[in-house]
C-alpha positions as CSV (number, residue, x, y, z in Angstrom):
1,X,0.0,0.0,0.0
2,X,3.4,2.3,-0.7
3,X,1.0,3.8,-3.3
4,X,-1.4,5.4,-0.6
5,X,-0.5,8.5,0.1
6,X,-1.2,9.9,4.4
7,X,-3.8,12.5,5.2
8,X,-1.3,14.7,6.3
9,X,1.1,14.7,2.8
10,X,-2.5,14.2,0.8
11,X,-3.9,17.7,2.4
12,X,-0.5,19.4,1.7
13,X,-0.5,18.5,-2.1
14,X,-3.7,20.0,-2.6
15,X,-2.8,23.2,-1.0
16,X,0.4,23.6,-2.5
17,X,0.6,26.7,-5.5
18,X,1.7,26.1,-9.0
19,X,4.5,28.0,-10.6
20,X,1.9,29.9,-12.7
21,X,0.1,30.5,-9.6
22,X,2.5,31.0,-7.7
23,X,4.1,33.7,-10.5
24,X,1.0,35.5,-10.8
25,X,0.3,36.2,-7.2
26,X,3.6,38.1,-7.4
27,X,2.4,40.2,-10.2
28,X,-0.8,41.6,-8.9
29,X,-0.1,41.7,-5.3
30,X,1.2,45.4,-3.8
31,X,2.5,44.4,-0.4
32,X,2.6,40.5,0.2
33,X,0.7,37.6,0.0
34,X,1.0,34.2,1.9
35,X,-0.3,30.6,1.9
36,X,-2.3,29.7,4.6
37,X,-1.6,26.2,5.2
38,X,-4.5,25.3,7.2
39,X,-7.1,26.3,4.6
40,X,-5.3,26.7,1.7
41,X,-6.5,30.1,1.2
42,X,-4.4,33.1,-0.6
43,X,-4.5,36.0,2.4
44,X,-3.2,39.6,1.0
45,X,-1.5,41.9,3.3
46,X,-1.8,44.8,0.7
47,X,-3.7,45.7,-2.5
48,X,-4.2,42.7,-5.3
49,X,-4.8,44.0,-8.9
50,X,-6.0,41.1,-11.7
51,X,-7.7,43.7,-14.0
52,X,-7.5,43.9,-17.9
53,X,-6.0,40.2,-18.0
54,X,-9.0,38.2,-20.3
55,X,-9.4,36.0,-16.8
56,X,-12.2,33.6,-16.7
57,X,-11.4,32.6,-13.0
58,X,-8.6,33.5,-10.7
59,X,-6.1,30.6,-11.9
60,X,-7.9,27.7,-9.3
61,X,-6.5,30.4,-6.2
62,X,-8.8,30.9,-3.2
63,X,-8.2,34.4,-1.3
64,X,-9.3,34.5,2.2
65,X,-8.3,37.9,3.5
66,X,-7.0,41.1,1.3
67,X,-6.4,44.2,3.9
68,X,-6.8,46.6,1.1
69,X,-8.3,46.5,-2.3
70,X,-9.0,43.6,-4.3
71,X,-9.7,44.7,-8.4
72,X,-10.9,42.4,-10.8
73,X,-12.5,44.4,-13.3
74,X,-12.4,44.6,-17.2
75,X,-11.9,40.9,-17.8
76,X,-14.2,37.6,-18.9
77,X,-15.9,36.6,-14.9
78,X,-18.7,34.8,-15.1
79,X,-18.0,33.6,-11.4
80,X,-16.3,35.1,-8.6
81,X,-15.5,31.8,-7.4
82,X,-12.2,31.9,-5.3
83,X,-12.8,36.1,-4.5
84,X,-11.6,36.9,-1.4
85,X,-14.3,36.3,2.0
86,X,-13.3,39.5,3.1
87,X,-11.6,43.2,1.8
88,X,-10.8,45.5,3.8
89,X,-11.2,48.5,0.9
90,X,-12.7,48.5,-2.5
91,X,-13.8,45.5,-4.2
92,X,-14.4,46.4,-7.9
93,X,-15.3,43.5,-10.3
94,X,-17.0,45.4,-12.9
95,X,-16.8,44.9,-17.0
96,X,-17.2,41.2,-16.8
97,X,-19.7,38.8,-17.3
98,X,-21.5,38.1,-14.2
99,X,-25.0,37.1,-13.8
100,X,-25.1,36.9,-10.1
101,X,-22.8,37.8,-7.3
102,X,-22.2,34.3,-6.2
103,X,-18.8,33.9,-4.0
104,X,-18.2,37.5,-3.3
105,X,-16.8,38.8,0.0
106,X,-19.1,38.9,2.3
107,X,-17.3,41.7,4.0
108,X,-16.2,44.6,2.1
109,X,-15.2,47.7,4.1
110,X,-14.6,50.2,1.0
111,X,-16.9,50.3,-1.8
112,X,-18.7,47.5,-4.1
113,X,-18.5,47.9,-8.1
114,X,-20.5,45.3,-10.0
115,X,-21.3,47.6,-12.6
116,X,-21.5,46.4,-16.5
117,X,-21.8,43.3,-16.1
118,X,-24.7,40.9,-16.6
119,X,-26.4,40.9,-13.3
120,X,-30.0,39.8,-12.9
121,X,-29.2,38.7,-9.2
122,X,-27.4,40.0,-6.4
123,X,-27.3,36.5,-5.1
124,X,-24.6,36.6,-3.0
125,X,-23.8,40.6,-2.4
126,X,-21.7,41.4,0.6
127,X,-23.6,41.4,3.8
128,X,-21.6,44.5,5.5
129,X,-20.2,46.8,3.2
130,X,-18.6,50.5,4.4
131,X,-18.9,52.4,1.1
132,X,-21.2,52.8,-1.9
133,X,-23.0,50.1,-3.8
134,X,-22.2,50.8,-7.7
135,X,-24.4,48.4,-10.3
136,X,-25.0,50.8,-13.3
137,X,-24.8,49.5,-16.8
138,X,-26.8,45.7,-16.3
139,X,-29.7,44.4,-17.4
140,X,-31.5,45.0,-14.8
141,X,-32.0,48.8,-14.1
142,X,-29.8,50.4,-11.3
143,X,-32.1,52.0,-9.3
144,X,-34.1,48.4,-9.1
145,X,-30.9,46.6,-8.2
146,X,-30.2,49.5,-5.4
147,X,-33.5,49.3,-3.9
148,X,-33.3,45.4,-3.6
149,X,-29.8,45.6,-2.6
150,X,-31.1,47.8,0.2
151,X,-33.3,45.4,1.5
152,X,-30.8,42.1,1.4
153,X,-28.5,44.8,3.8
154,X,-31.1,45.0,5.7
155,X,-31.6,41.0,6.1
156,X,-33.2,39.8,3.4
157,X,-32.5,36.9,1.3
158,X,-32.8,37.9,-2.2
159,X,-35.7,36.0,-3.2
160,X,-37.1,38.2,-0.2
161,X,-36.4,41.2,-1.6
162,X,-37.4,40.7,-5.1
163,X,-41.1,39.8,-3.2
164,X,-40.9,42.9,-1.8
165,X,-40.1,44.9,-4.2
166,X,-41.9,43.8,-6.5
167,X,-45.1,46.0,-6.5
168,X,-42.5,49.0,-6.8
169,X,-41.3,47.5,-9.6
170,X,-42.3,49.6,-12.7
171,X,-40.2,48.5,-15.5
172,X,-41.9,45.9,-17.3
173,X,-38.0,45.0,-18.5
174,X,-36.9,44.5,-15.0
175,X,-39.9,42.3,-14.0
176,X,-39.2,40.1,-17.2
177,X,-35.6,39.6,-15.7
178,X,-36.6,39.1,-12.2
179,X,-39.8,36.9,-12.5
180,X,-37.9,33.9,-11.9
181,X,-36.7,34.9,-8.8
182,X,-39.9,35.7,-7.4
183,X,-41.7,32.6,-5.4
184,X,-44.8,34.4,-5.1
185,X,-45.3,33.8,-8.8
186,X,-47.2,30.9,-10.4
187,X,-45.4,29.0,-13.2
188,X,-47.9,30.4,-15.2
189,X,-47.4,33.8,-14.7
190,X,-43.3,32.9,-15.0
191,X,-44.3,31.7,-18.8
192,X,-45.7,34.8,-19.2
193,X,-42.7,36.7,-18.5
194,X,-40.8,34.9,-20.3
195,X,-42.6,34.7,-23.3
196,X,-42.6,38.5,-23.6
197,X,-38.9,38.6,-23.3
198,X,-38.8,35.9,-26.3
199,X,-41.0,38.3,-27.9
200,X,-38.9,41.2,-27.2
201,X,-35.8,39.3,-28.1
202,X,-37.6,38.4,-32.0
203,X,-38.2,41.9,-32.2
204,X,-34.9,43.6,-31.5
């Protein structure tokens, strides 16, 4: 059983970095990063910058901690899978191609850019953040996603919010976009939504 590798050396391999990774933590991070061994998260004593680099993940590395800012923005995201579980400044991932906010920092103690991307949930969004919530330029209007971002700080879960929102609603767009996510709807009146946005689609 020479082939069977011990817990101990087993956890270690899988927490080890690759050269690539190991090369492009020392190009984005301002002040140092380290391995934490017990987790095998990335935590950043500094700033990290990964923008306008055509990522579509963060290279298979998992941040814990970044002290200052993490920036992710300008490149292909669909997932923040990996992002850091908390920032201690500005967390800007926007220009990407999120649909939800799944996997961001639940902490953020600067500001939160999400903006132009291809959000139609907030799924996700940090749960304590210090600065300014920016989301213009998705599909679903900004002053929606504020209001209903508003109400998750508050507590909410999202489907929550979107229930409660919803009669505020006015944008027959942003109800086509956020009828799913609303459990107070019948499936029939979900089929209706989306066959007007198949019908707006064929008419574009």
């Amino acid at each position: 059983m020479k082939h069977v590798k011990r817990y101990k050396e087993l956890f270690e391999s899988q927490t080890e970095l690759s050269q690539e990774q190991t090369e492009w933590l020392d190009k984005c991070t301002i002040g140092k990063w380290t391995l934490n061994p017990q987790t095998g998260l990335v935590d950043v004593d500094g700033h990290f910058y990964c923008n306008n680099q055509n990522l579509t993940d963060f290279k298979g590395v998992r941040f814990g901690v970044v002290t200052r800012d993490f920036i992710c923005y300008d490149n292909k995201l669909t997932s923040l899978e990996g992002a850091p579980k908390k920032v201690g400044g500005d967390f800007r991932c926007s220009s990407n191609k999120l649909t939800s906010l799944k996997d961001a920092p639940q902490k953020v103690e600067g500001y939160f850019d999400c903006s132009y991307n291809n959000l139609t949930s907030l799924e996700g969004a940090p749960k304590k953040m210090g600065g300014n919530f920016y989301c213009p330029g998705n599909p679903v209007s900004e002053s929606v996603l504020k209001s209903l971002y508003k109400k998750m700080k508050s507590g909410m879960s999202w489907s929550d919010a979107v229930v409660a929102e919803w009669d505020s609603i006015e944008s027959g767009e942003d109800k086509i976009l956020l009828a799913p996510y609303n459990p107070n709807l019948s499936q029939e009146e979900i089929k209706g939504y989306q066959a007007l946005a198949r019908l707006k689609r064929r008419s574009i």
